[in-house]
Biotite code that builds the C-alpha atoms (Angstrom):
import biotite.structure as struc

atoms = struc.array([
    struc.Atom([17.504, 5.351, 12.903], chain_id="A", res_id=1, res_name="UNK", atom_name="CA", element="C"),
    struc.Atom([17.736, 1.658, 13.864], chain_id="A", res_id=2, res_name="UNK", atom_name="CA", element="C"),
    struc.Atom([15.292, -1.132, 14.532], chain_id="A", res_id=3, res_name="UNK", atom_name="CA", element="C"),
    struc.Atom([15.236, -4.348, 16.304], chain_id="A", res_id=4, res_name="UNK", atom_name="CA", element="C"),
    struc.Atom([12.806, -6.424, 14.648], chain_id="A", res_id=5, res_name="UNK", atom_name="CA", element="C"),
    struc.Atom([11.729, -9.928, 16.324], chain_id="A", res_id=6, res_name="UNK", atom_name="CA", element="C"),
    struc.Atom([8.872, -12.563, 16.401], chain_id="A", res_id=7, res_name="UNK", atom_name="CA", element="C"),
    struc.Atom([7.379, -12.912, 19.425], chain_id="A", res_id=8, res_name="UNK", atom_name="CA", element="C"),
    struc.Atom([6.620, -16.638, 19.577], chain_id="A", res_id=9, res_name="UNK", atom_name="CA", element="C"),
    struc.Atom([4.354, -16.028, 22.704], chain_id="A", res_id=10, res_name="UNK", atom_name="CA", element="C"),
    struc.Atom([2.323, -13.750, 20.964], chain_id="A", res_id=11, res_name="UNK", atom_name="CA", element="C"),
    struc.Atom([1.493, -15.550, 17.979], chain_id="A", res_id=12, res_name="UNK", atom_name="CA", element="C"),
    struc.Atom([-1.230, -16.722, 16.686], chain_id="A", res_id=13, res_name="UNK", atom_name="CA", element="C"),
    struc.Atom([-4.031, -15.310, 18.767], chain_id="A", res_id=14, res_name="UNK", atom_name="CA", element="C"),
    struc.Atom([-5.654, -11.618, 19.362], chain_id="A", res_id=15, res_name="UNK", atom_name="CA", element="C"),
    struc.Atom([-4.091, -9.064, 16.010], chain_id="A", res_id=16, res_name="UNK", atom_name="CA", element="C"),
    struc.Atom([-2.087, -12.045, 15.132], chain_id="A", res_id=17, res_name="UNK", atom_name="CA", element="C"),
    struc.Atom([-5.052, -14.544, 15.081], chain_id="A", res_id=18, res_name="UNK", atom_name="CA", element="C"),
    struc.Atom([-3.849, -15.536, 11.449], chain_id="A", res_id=19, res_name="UNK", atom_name="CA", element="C"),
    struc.Atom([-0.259, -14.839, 11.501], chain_id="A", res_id=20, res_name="UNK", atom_name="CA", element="C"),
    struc.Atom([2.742, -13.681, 13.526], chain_id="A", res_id=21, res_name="UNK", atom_name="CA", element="C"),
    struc.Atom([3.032, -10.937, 15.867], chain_id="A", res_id=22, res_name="UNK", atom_name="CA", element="C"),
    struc.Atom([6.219, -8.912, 15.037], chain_id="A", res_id=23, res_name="UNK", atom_name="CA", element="C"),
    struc.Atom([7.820, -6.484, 17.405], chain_id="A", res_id=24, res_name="UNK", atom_name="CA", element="C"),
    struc.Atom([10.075, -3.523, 16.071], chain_id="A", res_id=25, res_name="UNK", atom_name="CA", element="C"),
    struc.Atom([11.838, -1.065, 18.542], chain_id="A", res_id=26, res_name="UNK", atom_name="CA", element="C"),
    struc.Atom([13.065, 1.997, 16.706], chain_id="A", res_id=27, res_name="UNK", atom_name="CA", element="C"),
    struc.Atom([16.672, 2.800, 18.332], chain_id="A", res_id=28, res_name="UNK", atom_name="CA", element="C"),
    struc.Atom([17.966, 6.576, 17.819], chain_id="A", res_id=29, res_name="UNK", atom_name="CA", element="C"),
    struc.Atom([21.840, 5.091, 17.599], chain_id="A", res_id=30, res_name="UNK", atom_name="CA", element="C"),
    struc.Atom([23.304, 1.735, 17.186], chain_id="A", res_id=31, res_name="UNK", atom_name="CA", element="C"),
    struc.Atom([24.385, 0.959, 21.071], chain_id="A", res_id=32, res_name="UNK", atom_name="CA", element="C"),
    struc.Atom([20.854, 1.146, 21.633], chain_id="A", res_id=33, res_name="UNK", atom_name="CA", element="C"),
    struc.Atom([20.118, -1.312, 19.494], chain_id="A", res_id=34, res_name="UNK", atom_name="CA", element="C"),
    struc.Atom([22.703, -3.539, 20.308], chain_id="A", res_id=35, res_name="UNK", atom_name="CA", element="C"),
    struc.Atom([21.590, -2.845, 24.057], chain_id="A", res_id=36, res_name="UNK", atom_name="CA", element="C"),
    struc.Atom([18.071, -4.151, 22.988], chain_id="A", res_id=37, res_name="UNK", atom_name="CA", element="C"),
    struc.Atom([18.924, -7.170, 20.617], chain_id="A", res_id=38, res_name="UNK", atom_name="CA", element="C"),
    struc.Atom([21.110, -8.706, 23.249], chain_id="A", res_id=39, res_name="UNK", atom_name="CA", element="C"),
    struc.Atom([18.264, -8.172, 25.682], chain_id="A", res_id=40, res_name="UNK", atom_name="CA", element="C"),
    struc.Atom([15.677, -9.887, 23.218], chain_id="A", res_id=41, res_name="UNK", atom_name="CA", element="C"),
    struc.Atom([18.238, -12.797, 22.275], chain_id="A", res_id=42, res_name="UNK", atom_name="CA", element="C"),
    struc.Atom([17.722, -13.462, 26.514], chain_id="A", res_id=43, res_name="UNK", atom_name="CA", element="C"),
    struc.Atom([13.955, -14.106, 25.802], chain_id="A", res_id=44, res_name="UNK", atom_name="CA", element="C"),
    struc.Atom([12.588, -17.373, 24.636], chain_id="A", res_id=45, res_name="UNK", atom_name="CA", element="C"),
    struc.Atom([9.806, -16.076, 23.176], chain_id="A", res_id=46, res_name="UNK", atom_name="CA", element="C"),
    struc.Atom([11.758, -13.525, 20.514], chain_id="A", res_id=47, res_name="UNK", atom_name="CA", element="C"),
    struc.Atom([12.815, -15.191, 17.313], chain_id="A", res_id=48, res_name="UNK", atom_name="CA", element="C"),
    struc.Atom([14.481, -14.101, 14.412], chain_id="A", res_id=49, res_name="UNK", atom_name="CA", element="C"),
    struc.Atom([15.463, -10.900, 16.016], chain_id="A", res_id=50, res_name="UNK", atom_name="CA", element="C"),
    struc.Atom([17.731, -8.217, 13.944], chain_id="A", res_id=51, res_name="UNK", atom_name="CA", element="C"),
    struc.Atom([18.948, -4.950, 13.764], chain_id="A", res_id=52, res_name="UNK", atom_name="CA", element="C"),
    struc.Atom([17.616, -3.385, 10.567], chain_id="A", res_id=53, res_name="UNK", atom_name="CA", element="C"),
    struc.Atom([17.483, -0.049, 8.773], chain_id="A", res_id=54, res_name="UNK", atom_name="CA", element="C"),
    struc.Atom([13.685, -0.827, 8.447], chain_id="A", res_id=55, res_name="UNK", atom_name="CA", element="C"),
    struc.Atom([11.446, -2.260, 9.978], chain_id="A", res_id=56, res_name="UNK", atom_name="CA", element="C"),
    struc.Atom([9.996, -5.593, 9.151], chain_id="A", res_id=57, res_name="UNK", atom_name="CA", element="C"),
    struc.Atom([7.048, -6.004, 6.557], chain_id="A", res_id=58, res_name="UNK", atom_name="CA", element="C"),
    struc.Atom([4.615, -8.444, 7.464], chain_id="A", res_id=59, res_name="UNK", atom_name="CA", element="C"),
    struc.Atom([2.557, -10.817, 5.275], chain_id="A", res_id=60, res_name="UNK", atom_name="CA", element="C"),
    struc.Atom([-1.407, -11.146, 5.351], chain_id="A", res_id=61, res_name="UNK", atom_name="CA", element="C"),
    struc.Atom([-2.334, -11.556, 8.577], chain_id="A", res_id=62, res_name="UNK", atom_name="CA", element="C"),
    struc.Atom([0.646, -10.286, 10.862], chain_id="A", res_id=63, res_name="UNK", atom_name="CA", element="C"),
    struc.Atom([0.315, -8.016, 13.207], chain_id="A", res_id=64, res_name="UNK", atom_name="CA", element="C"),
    struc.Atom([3.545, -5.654, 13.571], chain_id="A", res_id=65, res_name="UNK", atom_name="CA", element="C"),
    struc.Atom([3.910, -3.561, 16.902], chain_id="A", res_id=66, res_name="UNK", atom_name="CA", element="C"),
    struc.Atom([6.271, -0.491, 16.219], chain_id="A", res_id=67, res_name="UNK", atom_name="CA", element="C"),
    struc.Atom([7.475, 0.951, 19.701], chain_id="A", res_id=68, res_name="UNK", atom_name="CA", element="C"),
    struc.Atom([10.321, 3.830, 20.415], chain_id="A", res_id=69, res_name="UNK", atom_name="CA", element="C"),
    struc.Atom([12.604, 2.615, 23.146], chain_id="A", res_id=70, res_name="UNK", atom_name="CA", element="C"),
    struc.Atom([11.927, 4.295, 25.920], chain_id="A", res_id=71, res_name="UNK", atom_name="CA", element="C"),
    struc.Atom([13.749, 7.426, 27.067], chain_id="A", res_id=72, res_name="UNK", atom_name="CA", element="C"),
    struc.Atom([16.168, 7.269, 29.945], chain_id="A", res_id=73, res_name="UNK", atom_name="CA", element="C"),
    struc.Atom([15.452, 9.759, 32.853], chain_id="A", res_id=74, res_name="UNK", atom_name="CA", element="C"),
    struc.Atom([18.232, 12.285, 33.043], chain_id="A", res_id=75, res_name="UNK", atom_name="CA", element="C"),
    struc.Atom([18.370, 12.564, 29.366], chain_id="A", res_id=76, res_name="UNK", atom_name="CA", element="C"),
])
């Protein structure tokens, strides 16, 4: 299992990341999946510090981490 863990700068600071940042990890079944993802995410402006990890990423006090599956394809 992989994950793409990023900051979304948008996000910040307001709603579950009132007090903090709001981090985004995408668990990837195989690596090409995440490399699929992290070059769509380095396209964003609003994704920072984004990196495929074996984990994903703690938070500190106040941070507000969104864990998502990428989705399935159809056909698959």
């Amino acid at each position: 299992m992989f994950y793409v863990n990023m900051n979304d700068h948008f996000m910040s600071g307001w709603g579950g990341a009132a007090r903090g940042r709001s981090i985004l990890c995408i668990a990837c079944d195989t690596l090409e999946q995440a490399e699929a993802i992290e070059a769509a995410a380095h396209r964003r402006d609003e994704m920072h510090y984004i990196t495929i990890a074996d984990k994903p990423r703690r938070g500190r006090s106040g941070d507000h981490i969104s864990l998502r599956q990428k989705p399935r394809q159809r056909g698959f």
